[in-house]
KEDO-86704 format. One record per residue (C-alpha): residue number from 1; x, y, z. Coordinates in Angstrom, 1 decimal, m for minus. Last residue first. Layout:
N
  nr     xx     yy     zz
 NUM      X      Y      Z
...
***
This chain:
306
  nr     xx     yy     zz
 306  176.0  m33.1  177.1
 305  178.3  m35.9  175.5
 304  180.4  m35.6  172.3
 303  182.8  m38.2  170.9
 302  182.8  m36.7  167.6
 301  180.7  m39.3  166.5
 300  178.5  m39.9  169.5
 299  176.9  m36.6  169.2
 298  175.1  m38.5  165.9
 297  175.7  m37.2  162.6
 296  173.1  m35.4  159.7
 295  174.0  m34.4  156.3
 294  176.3  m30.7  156.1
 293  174.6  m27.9  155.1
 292  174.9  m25.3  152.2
 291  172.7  m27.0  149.2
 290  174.8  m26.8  146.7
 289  177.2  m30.2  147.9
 288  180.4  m30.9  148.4
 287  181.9  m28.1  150.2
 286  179.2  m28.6  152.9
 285  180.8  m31.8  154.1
 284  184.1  m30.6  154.2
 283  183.0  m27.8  156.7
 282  181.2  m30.6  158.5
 281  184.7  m31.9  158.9
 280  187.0  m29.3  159.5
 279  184.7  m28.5  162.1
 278  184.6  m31.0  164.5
 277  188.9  m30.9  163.8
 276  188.5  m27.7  165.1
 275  187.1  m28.6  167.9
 274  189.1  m31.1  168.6
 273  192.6  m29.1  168.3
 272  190.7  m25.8  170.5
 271  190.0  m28.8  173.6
 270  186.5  m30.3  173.8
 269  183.9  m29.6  176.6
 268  180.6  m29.3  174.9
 267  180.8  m25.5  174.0
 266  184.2  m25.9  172.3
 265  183.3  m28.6  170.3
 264  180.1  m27.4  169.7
 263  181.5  m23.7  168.4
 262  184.2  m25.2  166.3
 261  181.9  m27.1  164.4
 260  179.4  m24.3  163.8
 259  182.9  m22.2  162.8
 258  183.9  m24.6  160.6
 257  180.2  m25.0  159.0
 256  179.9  m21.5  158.7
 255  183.2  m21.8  157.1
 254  182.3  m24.2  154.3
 253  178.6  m22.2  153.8
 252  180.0  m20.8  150.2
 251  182.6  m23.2  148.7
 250  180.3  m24.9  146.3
 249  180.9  m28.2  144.6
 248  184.2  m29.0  145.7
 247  185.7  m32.7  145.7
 246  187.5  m33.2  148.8
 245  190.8  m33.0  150.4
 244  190.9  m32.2  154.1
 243  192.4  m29.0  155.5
 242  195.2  m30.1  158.2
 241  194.8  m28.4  161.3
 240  197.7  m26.3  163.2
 239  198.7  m25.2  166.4
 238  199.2  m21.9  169.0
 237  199.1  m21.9  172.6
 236  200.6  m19.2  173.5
 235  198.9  m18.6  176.9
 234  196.5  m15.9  175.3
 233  195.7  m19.0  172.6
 232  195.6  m20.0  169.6
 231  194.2  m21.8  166.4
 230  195.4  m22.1  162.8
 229  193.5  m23.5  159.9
 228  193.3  m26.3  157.0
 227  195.4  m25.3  153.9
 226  192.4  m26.1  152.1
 225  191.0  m22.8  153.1
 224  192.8  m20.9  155.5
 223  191.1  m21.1  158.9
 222  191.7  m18.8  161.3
 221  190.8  m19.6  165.1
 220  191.4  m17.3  167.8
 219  191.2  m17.5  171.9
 218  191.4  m15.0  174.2
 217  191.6  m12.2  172.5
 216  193.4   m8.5  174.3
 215  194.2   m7.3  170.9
 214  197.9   m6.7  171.9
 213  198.0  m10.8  172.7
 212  195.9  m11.7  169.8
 211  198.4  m10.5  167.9
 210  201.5  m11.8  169.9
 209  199.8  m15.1  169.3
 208  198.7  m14.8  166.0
 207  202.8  m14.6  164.3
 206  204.2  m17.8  164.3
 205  200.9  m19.6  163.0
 204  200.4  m17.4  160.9
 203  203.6  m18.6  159.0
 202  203.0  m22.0  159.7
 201  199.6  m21.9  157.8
 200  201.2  m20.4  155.1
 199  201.2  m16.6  154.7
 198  200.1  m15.3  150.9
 197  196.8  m13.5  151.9
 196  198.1  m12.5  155.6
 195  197.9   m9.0  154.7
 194  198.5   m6.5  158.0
 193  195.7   m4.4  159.3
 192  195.1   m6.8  162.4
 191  191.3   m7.3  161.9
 190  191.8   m6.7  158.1
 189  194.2   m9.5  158.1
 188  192.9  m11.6  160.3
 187  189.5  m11.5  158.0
 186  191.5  m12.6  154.7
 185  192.8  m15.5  156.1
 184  189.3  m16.4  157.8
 183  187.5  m15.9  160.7
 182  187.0  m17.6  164.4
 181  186.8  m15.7  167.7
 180  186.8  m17.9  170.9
 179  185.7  m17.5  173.8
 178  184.1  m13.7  172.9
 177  185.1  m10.6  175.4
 176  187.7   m9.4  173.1
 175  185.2   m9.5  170.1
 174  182.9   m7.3  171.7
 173  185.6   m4.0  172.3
 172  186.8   m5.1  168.2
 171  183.3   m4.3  167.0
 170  184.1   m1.6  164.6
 169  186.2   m4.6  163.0
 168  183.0   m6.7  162.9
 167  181.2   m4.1  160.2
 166  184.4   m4.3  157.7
 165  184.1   m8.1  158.5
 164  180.8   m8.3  156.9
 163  179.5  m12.1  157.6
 162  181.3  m12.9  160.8
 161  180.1  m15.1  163.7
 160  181.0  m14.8  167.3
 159  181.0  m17.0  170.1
 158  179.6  m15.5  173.3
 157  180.1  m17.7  176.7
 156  177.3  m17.9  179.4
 155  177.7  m16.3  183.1
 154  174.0  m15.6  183.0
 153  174.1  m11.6  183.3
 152  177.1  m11.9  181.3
 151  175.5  m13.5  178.2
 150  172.8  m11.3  179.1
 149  174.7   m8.3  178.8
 148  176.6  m10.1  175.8
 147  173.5  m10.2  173.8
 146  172.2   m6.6  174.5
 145  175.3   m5.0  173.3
 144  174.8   m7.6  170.3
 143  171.2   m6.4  169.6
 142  172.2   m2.8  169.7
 141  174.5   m2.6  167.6
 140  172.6   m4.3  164.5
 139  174.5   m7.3  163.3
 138  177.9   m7.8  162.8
 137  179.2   m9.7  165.9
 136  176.9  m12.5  164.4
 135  176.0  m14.1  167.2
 134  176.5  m17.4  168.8
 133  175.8  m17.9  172.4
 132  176.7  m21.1  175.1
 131  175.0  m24.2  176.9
 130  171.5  m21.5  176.9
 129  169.7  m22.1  180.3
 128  169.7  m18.7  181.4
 127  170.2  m17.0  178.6
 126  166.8  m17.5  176.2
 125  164.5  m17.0  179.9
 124  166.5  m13.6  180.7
 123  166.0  m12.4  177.1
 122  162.3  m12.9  176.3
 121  160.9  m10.3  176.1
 120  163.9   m7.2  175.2
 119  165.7   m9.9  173.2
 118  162.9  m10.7  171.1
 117  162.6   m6.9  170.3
 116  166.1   m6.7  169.1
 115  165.6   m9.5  166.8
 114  162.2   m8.0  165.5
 113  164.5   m4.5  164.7
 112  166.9   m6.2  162.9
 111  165.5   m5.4  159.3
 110  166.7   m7.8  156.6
 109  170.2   m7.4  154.6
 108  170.1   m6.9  150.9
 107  173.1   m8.6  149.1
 106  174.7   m8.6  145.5
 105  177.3  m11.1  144.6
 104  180.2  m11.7  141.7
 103  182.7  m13.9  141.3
 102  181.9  m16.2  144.1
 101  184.0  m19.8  143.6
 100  182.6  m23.3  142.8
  99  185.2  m24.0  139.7
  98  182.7  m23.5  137.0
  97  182.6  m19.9  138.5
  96  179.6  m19.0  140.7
  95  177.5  m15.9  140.6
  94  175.5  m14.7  143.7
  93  172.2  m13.2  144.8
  92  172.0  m13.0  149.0
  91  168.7  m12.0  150.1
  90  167.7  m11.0  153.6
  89  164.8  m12.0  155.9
  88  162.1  m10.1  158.1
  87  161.4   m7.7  155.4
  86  157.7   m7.6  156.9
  85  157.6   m9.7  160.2
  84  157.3  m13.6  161.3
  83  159.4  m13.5  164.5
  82  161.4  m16.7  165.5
  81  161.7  m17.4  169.6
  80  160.0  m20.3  169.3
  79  162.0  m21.6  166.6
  78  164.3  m24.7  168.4
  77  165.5  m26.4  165.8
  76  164.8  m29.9  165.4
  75  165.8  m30.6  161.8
  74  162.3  m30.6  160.8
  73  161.6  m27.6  163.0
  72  164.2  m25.4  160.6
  71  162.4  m27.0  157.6
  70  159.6  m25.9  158.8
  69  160.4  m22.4  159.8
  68  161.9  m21.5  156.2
  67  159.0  m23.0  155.0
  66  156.9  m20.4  156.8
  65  159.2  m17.6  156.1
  64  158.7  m18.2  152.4
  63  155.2  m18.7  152.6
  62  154.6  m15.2  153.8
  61  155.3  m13.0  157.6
  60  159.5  m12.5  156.2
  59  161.4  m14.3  158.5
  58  162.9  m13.3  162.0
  57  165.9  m14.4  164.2
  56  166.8  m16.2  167.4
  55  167.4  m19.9  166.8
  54  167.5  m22.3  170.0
  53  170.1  m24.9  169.0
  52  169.0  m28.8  169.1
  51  172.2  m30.8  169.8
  50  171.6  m33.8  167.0
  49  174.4  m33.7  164.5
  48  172.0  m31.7  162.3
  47  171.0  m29.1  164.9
  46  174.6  m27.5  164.8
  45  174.7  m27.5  161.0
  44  170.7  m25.9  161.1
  43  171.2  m23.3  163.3
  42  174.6  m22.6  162.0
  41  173.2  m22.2  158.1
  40  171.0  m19.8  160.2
  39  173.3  m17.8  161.3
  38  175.3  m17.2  158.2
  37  172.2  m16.6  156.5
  36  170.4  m19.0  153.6
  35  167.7  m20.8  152.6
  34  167.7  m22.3  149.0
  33  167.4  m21.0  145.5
  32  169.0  m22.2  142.5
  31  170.0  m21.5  139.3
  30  171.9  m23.4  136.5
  29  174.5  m22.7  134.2
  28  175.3  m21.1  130.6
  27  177.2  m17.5  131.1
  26  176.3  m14.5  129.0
  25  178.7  m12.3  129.1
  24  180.2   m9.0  131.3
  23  182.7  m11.2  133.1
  22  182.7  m14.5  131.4
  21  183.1  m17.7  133.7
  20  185.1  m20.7  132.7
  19  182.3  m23.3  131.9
  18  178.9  m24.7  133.6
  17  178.1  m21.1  135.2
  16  176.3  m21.9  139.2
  15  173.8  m19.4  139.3
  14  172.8  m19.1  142.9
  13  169.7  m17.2  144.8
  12  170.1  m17.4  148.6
  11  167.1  m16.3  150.8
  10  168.8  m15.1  153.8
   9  167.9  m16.2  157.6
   8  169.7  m13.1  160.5
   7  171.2  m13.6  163.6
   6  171.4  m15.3  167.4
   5  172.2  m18.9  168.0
   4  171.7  m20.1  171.1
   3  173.4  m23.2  172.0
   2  171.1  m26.1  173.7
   1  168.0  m24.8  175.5
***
């Protein structure tokens, strides 16, 4: 069965603006539109070095949410468990600087009912033989309640995703029974209420242990742009990874990459240092290119075996 990964595909429409970016102008660029979702940009990062993830989601029942399936199949993600429904995917329409940053986005998330109702079917036959669970911790209630009780059920481990981190806070009960929780600067901050915007890596580094500590998380990973990230641990266990330096194209889809990276690593047997270095990686990857996922690897070259 591979990882599971549980959450929502997005059509993403992006206008990249060839010069400094006018608020309120008109802006000269190019457009694009590609699949999207944080969930399923892990789908596919997780199935492109090779580990064919089981993808638990829905698309909209046209020829949208057909290509969205082949392509998903082409990279040899499991889509069995994909529901072709009315408003089954979200959009994501978003304005990039000349620099690769979002400096302005609209988004209009799917119905989660189908989701929810795949659960109910076919739950115990998705857990059982699943390596390990990624969700996004933000999705309809319902659907991750249902997700860890399987999760249990099976004895499997739950890494969440974030896309709305004002959502995921409301969820802090689920986040302390994850493996391993992974967000950025920002998202520690609002998880803790304190600002970490203008920390440096060894600054959070000093202080996440005694957070996660009161939080009652096992095992956190913040990454910090090209300052690399910070992971520790309840046993304080606490270290940091280099960012790497690259060309940027598009930042959006770096950290779902980090976290798909972090997820394998962690899944297959590696130690929080590795695994993070999986994902600094692919995250590097994905920065340098619009199209949101990283090119294809082989286990072999992160020294993973299943």
């Amino acid at each position: 069965m591979g990882i599971v990964v549980i959450g929502d595909v997005f059509i993403d429409i992006k206008g990249y603006s060839l010069s400094p970016y006018i608020p309120q102008g008109r802006n000269a660029g190019t457009v694009i539109q590609i699949h999207g979702g944080v969930a399923r940009n892990v789908a596919e990062n997780i199935a492109n070095i090779e580990l064919k993830p089981t993808f638990i989601s829905a698309v909209d029942d046209n020829a949208m949410g057909d290509d969205v399936i082949q392509k998903l199949k082409r990279h040899k993600v499991e889509t069995k468990y994909m529901k072709k429904v009315k408003d089954g995917m979200g959009t994501w329409l978003a304005v990039f600087d000349h620099e690769g940053d979002v400096v302005a986005s609209i988004s209009k998330r799917p119905d989660h009912k189908p989701i929810e109702q795949i659960l109910d079917e076919h739950g115990d036959e998705i857990f059982k033989d699943a390596d390990s669970i990624a969700i996004e911790i933000d999705t309809d209630k319902e659907i991750v309640k249902k997700t860890f009780m399987y999760a249990e059920k099976y004895h499997k481990e739950v890494y969440a995703l974030v896309s709305n981190m004002t959502i995921a806070v409301e969820r802090r009960d689920f986040i302390r029974r994850t493996a391993c929780f992974v967000c950025n600067q920002q998202e520690a901050g609002i998880l803790f209420s304190e600002d970490y915007d203008h920390m440096t890596p060894a600054e959070l580094a000093a202080i996440l242990p005694d957070r996660i500590r009161s939080a009652k998380i096992s095992r956190m990973v913040v990454t910090m742009g090209g300052d690399g990230s910070v992971f520790v641990d309840s046993d304080g266990h606490t270290g940091i990874y280099p960012g790497r330096k690259v060309d940027i194209v598009d930042t959006t889809g770096a950290g779902d990459a980090f976290f798909s990276g972090v997820c394998i690593g962690l899944t297959y047997g590696k130690t929080l240092q590795e695994a993070c270095r999986i994902g600094t990686r692919l995250a590097a990857t994905v920065i340098c290119t619009t199209e949101n996922i990283c090119p294809r690897f082989m286990p072999e070259e992160f020294g993973l075996t299943r």
